[in-house]
N, CA, C and O atoms as a Tripos MOL2 file, in Angstrom:
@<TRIPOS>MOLECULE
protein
  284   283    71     0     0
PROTEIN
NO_CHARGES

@<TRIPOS>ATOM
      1 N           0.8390   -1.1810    0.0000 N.3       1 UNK1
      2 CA          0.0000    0.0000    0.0000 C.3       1 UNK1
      3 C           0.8780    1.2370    0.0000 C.2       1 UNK1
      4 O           2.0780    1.0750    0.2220 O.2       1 UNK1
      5 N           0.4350    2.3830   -0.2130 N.am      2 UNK2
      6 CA          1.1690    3.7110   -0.3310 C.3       2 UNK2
      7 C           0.6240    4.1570    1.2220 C.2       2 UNK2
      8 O          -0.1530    3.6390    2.0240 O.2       2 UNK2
      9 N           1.2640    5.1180    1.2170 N.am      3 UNK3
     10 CA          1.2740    6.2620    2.7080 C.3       3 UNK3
     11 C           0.2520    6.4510    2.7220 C.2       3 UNK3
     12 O          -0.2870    6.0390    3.7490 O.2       3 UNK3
     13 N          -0.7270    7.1700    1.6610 N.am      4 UNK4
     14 CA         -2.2100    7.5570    1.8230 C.3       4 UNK4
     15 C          -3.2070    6.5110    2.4810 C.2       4 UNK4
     16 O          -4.0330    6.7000    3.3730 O.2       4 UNK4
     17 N          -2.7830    4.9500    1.5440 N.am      5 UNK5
     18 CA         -3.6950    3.4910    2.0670 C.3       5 UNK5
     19 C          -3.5380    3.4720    4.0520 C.2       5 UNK5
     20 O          -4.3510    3.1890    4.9320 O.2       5 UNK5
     21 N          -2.0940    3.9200    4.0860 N.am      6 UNK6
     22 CA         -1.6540    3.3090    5.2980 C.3       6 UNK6
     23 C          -2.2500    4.2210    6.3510 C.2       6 UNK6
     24 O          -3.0630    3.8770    7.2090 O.2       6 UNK6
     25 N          -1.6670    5.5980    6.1480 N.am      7 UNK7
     26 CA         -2.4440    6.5730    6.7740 C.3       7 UNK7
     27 C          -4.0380    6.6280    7.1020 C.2       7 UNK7
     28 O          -4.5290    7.2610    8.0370 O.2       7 UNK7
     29 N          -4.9270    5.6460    5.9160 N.am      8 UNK8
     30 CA         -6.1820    5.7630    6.5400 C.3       8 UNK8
     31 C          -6.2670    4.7580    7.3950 C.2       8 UNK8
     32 O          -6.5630    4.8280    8.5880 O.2       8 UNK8
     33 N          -6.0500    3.9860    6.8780 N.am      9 UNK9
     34 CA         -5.9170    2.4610    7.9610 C.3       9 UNK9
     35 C          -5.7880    2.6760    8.9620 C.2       9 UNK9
     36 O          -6.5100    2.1380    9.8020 O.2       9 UNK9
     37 N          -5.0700    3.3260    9.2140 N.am     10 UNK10
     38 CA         -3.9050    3.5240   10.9700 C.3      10 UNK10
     39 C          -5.2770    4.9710   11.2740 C.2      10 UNK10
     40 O          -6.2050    4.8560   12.0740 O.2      10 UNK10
     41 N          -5.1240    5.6900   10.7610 N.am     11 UNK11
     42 CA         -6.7920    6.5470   11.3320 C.3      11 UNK11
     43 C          -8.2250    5.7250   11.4120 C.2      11 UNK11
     44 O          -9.0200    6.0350   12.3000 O.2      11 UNK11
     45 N          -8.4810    4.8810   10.6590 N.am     12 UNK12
     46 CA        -10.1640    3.9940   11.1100 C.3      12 UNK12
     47 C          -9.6350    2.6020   12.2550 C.2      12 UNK12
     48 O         -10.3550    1.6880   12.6560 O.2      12 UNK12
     49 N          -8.5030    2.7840   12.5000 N.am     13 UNK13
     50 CA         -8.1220    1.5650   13.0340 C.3      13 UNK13
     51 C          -8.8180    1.3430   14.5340 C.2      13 UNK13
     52 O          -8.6860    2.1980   15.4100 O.2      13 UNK13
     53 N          -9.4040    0.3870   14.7000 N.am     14 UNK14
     54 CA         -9.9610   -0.6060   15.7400 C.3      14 UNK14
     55 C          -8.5070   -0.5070   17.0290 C.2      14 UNK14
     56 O          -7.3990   -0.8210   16.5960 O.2      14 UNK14
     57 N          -8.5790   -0.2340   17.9770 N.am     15 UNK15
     58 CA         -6.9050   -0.4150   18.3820 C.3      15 UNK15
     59 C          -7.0460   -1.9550   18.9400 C.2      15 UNK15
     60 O          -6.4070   -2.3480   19.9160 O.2      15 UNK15
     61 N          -7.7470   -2.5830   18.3740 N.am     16 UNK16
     62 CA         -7.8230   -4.2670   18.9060 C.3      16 UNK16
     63 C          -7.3220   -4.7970   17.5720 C.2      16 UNK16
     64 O          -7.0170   -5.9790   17.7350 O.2      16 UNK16
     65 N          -7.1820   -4.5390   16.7430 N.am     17 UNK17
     66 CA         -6.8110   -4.9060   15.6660 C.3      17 UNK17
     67 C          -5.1940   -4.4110   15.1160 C.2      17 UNK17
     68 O          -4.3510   -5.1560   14.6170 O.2      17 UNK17
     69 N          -5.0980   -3.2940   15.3130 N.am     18 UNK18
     70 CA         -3.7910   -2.5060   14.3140 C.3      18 UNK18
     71 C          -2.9070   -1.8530   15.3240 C.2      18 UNK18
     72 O          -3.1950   -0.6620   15.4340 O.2      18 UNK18
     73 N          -1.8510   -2.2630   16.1590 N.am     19 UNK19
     74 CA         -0.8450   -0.9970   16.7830 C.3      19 UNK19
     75 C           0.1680   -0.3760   16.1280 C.2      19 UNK19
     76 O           0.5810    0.7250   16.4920 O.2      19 UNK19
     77 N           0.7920   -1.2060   14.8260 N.am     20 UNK20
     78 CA          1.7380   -0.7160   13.9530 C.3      20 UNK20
     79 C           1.3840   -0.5450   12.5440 C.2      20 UNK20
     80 O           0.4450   -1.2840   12.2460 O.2      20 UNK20
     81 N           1.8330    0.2160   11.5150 N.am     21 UNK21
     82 CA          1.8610   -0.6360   10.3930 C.3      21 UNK21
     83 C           2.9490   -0.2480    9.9040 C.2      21 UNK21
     84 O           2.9600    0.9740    9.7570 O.2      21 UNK21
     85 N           4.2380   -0.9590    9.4610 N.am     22 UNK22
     86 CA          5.0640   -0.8220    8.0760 C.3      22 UNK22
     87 C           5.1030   -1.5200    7.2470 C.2      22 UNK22
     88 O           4.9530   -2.7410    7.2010 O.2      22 UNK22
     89 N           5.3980   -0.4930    6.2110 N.am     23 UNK23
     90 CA          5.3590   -0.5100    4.9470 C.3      23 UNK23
     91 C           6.9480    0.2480    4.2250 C.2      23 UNK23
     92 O           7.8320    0.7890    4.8900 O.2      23 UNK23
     93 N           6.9290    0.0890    2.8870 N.am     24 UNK24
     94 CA          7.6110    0.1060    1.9060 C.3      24 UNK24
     95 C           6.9090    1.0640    0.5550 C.2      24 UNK24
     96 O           6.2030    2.0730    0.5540 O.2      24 UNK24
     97 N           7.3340    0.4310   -0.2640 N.am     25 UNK25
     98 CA          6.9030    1.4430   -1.6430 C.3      25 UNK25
     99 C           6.8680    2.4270   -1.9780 C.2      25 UNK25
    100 O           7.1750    2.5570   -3.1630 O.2      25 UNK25
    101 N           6.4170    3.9710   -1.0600 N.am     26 UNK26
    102 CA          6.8530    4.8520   -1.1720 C.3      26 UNK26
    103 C           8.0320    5.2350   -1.6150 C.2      26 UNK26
    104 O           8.8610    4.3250   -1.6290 O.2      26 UNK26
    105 N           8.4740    6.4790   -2.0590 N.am     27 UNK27
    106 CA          9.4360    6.7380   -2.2220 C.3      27 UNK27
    107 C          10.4770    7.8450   -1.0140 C.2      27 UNK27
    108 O          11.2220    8.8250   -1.0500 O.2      27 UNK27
    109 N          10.0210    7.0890   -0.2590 N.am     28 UNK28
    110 CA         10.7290    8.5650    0.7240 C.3      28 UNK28
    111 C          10.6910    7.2450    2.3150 C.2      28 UNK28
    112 O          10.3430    6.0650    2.3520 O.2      28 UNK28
    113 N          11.1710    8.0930    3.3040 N.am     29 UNK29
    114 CA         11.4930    7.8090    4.8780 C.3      29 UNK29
    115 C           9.9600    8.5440    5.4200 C.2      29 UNK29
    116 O           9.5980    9.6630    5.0580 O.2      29 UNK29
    117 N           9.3970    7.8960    6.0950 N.am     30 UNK30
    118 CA          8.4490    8.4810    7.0030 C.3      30 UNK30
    119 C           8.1060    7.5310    8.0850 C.2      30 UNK30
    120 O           8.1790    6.3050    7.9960 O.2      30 UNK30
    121 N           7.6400    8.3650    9.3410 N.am     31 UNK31
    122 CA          6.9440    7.8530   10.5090 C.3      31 UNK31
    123 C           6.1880    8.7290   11.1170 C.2      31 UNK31
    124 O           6.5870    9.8020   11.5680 O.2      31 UNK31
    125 N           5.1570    8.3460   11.1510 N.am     32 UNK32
    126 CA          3.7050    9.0360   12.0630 C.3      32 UNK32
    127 C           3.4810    8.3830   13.0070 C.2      32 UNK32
    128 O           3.8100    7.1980   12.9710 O.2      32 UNK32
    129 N           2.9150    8.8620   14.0490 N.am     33 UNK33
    130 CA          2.0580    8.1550   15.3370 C.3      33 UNK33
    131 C           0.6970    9.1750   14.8730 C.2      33 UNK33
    132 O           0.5750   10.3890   14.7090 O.2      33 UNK33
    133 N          -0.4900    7.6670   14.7280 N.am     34 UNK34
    134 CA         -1.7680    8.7960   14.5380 C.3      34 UNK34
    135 C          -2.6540    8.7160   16.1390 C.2      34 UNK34
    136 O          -3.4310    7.8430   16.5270 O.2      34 UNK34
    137 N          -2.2310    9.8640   16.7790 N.am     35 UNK35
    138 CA         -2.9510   10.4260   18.0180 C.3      35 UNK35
    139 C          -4.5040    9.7180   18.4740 C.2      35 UNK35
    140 O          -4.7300    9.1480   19.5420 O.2      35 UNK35
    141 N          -5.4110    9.9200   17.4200 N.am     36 UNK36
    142 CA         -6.6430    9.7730   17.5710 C.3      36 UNK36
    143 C          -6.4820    7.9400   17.8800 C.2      36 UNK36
    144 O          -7.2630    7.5600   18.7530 O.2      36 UNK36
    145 N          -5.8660    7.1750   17.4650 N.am     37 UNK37
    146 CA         -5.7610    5.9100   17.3760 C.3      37 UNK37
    147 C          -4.5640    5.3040   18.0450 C.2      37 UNK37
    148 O          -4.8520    4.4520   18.8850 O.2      37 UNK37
    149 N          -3.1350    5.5730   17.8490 N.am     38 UNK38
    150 CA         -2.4470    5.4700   18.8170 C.3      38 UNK38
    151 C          -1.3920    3.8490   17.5220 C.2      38 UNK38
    152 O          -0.4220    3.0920   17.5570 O.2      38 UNK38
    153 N          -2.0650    4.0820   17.0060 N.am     39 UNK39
    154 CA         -1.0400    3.4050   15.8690 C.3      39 UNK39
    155 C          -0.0310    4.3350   14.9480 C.2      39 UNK39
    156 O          -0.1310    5.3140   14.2090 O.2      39 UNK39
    157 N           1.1210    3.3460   15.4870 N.am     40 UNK40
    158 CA          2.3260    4.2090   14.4060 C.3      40 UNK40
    159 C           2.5950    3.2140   13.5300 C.2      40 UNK40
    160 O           2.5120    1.9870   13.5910 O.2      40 UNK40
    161 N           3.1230    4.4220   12.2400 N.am     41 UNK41
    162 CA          3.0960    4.3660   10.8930 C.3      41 UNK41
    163 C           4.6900    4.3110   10.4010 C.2      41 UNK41
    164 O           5.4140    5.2100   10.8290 O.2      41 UNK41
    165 N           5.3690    3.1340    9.3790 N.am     42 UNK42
    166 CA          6.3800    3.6810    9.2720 C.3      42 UNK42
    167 C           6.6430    3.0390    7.9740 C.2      42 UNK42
    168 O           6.3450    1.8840    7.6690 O.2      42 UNK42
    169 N           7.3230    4.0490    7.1340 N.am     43 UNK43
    170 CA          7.3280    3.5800    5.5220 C.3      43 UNK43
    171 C           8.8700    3.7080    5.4310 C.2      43 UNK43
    172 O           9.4270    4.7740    5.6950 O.2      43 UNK43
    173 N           9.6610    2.4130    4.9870 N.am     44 UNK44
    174 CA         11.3120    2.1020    4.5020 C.3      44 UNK44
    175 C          11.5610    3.1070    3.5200 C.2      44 UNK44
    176 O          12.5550    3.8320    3.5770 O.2      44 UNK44
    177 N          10.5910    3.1900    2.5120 N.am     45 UNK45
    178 CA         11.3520    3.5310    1.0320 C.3      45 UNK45
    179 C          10.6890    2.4520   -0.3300 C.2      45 UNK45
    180 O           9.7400    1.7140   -0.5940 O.2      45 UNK45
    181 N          11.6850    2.8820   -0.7760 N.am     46 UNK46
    182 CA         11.1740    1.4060   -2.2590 C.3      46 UNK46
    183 C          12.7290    1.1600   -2.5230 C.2      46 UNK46
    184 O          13.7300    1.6360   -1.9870 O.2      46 UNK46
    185 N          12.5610    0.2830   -3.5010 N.am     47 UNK47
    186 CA         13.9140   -0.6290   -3.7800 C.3      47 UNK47
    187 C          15.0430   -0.3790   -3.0450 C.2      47 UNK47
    188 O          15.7810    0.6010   -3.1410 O.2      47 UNK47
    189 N          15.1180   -1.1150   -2.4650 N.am     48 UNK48
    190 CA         16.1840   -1.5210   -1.1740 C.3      48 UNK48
    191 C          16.8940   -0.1610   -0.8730 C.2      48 UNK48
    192 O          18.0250   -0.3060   -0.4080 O.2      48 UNK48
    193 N          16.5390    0.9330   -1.0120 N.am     49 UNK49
    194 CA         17.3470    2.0990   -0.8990 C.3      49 UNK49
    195 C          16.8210    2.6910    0.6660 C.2      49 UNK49
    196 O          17.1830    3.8360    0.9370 O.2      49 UNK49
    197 N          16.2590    2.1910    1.3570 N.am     50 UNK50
    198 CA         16.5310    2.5150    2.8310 C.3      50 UNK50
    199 C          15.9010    1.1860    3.5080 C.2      50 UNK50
    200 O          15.0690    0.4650    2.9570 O.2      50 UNK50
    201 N          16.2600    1.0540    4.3620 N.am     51 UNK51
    202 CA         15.6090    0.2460    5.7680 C.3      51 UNK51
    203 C          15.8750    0.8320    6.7270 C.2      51 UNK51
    204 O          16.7170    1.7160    6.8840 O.2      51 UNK51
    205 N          15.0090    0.2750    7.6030 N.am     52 UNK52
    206 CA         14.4990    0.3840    9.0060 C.3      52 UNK52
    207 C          14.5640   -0.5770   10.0650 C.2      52 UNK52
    208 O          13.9200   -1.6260   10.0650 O.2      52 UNK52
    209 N          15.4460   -0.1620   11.0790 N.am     53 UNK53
    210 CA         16.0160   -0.9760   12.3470 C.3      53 UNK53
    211 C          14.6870   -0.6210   13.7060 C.2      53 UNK53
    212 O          14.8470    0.1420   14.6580 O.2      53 UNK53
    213 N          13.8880   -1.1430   13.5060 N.am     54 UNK54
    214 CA         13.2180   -0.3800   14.5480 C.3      54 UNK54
    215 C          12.8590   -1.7120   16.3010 C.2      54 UNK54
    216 O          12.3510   -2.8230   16.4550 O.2      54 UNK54
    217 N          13.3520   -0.9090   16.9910 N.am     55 UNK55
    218 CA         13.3450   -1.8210   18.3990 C.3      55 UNK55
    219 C          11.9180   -1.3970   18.8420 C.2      55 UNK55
    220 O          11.7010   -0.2060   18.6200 O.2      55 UNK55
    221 N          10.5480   -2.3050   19.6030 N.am     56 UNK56
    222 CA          9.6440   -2.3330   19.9660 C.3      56 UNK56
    223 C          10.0850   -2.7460   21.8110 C.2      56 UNK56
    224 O          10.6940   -3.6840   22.3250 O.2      56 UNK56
    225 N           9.5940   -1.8440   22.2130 N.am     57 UNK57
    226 CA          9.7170   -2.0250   24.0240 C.3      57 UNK57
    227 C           8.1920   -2.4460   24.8640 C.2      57 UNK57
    228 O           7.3130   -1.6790   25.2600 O.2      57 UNK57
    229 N           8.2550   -3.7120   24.9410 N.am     58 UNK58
    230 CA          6.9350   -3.6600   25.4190 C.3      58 UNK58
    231 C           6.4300   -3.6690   26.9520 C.2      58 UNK58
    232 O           7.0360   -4.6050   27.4740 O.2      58 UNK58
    233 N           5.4750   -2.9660   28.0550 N.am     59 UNK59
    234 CA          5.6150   -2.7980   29.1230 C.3      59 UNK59
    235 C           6.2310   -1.9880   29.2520 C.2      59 UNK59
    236 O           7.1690   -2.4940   29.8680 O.2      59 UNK59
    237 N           6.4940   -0.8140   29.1080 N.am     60 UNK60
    238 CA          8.1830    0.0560   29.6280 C.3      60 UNK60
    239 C           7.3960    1.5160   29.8280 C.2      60 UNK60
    240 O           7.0450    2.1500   28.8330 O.2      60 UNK60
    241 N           7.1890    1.9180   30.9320 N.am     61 UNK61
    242 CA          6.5570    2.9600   31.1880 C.3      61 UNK61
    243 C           7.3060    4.0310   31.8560 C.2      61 UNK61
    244 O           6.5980    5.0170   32.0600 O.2      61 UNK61
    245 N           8.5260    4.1440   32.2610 N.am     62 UNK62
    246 CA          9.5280    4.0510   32.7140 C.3      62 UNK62
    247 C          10.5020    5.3630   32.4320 C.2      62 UNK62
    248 O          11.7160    5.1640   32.3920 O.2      62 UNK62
    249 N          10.0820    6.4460   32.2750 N.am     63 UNK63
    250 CA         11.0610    7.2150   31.0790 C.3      63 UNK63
    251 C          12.3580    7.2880   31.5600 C.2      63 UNK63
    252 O          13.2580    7.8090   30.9020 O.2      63 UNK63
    253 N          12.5090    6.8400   32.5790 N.am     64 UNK64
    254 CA         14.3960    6.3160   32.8850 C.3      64 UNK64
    255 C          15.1350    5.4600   31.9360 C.2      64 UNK64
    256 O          16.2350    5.7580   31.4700 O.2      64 UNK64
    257 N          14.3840    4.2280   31.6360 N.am     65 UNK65
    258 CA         14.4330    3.0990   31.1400 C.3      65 UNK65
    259 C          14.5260    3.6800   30.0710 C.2      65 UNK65
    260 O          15.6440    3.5340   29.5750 O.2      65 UNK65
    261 N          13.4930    4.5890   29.1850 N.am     66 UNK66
    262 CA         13.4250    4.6150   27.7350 C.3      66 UNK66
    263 C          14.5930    5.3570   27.3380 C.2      66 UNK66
    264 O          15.2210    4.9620   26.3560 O.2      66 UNK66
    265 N          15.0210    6.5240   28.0580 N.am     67 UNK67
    266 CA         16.3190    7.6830   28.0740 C.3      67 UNK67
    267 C          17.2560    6.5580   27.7680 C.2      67 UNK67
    268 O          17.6710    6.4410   26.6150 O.2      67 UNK67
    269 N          17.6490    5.6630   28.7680 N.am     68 UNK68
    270 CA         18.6010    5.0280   28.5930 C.3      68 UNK68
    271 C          18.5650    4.1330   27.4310 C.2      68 UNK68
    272 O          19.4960    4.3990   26.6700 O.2      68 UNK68
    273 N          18.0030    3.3990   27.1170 N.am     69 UNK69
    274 CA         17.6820    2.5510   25.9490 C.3      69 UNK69
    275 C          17.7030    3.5240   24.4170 C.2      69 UNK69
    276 O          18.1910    3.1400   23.3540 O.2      69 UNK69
    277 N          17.2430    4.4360   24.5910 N.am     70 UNK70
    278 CA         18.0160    5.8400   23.6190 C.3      70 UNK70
    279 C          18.6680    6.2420   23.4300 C.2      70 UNK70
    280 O          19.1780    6.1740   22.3120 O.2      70 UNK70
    281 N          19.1040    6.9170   24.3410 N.am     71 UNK71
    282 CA         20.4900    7.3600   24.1890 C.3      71 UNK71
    283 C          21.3750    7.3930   24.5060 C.2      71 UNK71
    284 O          22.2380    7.9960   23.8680 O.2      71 UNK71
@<TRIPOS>BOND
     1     1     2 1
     2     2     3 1
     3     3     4 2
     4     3     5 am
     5     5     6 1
     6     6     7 1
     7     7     8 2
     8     7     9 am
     9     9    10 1
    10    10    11 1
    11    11    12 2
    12    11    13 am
    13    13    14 1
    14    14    15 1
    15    15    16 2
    16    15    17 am
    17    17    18 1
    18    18    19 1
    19    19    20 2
    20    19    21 am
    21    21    22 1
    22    22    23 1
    23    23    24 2
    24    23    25 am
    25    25    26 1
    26    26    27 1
    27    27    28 2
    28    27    29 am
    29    29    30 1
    30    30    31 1
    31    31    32 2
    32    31    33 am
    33    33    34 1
    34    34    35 1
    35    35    36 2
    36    35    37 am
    37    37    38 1
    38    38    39 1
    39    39    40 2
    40    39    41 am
    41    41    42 1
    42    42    43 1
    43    43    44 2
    44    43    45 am
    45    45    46 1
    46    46    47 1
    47    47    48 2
    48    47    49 am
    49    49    50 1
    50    50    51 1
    51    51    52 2
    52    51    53 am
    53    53    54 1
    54    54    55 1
    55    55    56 2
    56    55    57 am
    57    57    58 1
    58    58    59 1
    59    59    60 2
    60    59    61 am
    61    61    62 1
    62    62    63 1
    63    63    64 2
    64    63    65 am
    65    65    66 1
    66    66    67 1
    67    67    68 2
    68    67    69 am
    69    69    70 1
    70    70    71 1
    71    71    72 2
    72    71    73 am
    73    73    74 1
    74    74    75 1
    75    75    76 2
    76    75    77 am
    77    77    78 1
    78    78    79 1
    79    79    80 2
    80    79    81 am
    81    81    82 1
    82    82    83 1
    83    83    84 2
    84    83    85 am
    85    85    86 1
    86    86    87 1
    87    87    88 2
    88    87    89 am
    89    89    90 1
    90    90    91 1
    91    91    92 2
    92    91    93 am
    93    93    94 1
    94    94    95 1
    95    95    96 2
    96    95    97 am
    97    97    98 1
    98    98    99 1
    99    99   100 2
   100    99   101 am
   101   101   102 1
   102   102   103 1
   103   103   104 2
   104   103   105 am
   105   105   106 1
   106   106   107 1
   107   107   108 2
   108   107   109 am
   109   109   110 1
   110   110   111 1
   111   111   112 2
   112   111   113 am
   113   113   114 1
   114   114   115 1
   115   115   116 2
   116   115   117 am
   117   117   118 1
   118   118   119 1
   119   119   120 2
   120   119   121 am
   121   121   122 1
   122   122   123 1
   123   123   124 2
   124   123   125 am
   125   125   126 1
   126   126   127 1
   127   127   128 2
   128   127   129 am
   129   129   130 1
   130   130   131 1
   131   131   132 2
   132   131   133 am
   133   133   134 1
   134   134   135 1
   135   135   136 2
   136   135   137 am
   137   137   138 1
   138   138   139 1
   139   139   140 2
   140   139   141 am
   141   141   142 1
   142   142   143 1
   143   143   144 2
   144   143   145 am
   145   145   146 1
   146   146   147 1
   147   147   148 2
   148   147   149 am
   149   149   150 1
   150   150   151 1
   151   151   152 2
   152   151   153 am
   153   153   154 1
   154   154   155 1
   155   155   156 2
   156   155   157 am
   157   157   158 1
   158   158   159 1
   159   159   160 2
   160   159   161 am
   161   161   162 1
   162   162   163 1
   163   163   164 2
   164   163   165 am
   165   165   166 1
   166   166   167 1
   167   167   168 2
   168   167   169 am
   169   169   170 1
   170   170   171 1
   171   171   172 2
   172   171   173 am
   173   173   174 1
   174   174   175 1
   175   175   176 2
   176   175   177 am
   177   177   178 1
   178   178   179 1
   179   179   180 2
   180   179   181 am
   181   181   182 1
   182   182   183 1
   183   183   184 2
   184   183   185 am
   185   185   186 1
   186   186   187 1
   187   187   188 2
   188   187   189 am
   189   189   190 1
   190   190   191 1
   191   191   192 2
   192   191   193 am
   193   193   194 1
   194   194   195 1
   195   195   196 2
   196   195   197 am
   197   197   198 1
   198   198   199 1
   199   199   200 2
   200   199   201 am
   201   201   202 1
   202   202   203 1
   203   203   204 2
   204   203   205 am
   205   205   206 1
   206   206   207 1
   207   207   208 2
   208   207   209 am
   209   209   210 1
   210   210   211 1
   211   211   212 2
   212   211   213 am
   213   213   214 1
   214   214   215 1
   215   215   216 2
   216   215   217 am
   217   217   218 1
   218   218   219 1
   219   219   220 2
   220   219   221 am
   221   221   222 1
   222   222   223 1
   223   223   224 2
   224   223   225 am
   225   225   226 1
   226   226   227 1
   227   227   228 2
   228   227   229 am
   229   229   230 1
   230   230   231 1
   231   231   232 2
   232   231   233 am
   233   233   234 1
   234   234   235 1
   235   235   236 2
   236   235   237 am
   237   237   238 1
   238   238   239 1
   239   239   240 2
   240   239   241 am
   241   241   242 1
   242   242   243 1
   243   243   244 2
   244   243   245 am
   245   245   246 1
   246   246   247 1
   247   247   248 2
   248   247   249 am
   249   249   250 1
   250   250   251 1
   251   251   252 2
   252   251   253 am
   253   253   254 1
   254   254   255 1
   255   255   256 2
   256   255   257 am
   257   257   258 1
   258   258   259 1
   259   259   260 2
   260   259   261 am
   261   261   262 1
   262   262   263 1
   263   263   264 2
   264   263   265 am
   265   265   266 1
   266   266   267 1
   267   267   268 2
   268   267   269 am
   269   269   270 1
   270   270   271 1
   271   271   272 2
   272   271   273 am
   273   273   274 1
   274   274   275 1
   275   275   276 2
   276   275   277 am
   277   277   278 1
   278   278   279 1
   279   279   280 2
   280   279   281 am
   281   281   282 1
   282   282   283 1
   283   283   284 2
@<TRIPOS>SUBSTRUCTURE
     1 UNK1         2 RESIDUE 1 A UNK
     2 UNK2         6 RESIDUE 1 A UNK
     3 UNK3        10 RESIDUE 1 A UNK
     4 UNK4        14 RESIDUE 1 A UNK
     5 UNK5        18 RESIDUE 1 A UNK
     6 UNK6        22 RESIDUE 1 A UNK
     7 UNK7        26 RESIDUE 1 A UNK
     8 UNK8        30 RESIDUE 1 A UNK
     9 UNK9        34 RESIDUE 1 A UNK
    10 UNK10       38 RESIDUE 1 A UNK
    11 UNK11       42 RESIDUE 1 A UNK
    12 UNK12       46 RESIDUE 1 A UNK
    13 UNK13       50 RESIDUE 1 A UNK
    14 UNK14       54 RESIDUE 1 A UNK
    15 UNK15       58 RESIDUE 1 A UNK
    16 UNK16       62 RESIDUE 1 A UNK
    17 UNK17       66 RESIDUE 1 A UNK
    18 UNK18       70 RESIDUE 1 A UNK
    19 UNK19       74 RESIDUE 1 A UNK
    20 UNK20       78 RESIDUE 1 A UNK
    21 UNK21       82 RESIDUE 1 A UNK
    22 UNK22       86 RESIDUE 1 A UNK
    23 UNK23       90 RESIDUE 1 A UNK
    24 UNK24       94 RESIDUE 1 A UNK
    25 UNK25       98 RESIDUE 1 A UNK
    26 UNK26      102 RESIDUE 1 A UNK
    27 UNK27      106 RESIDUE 1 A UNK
    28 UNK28      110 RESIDUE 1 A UNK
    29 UNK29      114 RESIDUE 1 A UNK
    30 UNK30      118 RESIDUE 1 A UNK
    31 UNK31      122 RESIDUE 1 A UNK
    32 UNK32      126 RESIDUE 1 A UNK
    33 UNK33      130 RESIDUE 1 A UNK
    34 UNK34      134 RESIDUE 1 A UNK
    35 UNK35      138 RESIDUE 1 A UNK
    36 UNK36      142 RESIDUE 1 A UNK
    37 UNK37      146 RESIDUE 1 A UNK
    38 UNK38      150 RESIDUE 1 A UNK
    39 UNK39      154 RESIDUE 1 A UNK
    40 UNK40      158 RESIDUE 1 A UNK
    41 UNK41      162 RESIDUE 1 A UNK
    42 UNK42      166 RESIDUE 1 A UNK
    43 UNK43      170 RESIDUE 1 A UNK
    44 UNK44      174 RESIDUE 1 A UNK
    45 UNK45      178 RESIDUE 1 A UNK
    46 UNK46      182 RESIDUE 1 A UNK
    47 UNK47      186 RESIDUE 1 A UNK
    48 UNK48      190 RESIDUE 1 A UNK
    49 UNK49      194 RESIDUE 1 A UNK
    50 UNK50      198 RESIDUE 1 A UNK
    51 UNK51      202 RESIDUE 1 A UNK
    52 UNK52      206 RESIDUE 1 A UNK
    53 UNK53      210 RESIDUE 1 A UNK
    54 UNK54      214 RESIDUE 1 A UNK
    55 UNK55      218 RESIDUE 1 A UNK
    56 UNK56      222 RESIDUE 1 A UNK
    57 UNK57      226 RESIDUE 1 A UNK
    58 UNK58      230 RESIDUE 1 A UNK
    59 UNK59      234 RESIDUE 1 A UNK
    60 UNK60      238 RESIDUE 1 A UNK
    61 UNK61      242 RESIDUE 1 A UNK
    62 UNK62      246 RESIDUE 1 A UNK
    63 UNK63      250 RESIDUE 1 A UNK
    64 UNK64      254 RESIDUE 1 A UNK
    65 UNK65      258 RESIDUE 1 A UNK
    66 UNK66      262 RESIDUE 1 A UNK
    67 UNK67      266 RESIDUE 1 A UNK
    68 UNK68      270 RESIDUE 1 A UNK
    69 UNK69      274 RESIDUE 1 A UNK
    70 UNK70      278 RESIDUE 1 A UNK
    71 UNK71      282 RESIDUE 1 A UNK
């Protein structure tokens, strides 16, 4: 899907259903968190010309924990 597909998705999203979505195809780097829903959005690129390392923390409420795990 493109950014626009993904972007609605992640806005009508059920939060029992959808907490992430990535994707590809685009032509560019992007990441959204959509507020109203609380699903984030994150698009690589297209042909192997970027990826994405992304670490998921689950439980971590902690902003000691997260600082450190950052930076």
């Amino acid at each position: 899907m493109r950014k626009a597909e993904d972007m609605d998705m992640a806005s009508k999203n059920n939060t029992e259903v959808v907490d992430m979505i990535f994707g590809g195809h685009d032509h560019c780097y992007f990441t959204d968190l959509i507020d109203e829903t609380d699903v984030f959005v994150l698009k690589s690129g297209t042909d192997f010309e970027c990826f994405s390392n992304l670490t998921v923390l689950f439980d971590v409420e902690n902003d000691e924990v997260l600082n450190n795990y950052i930076g």
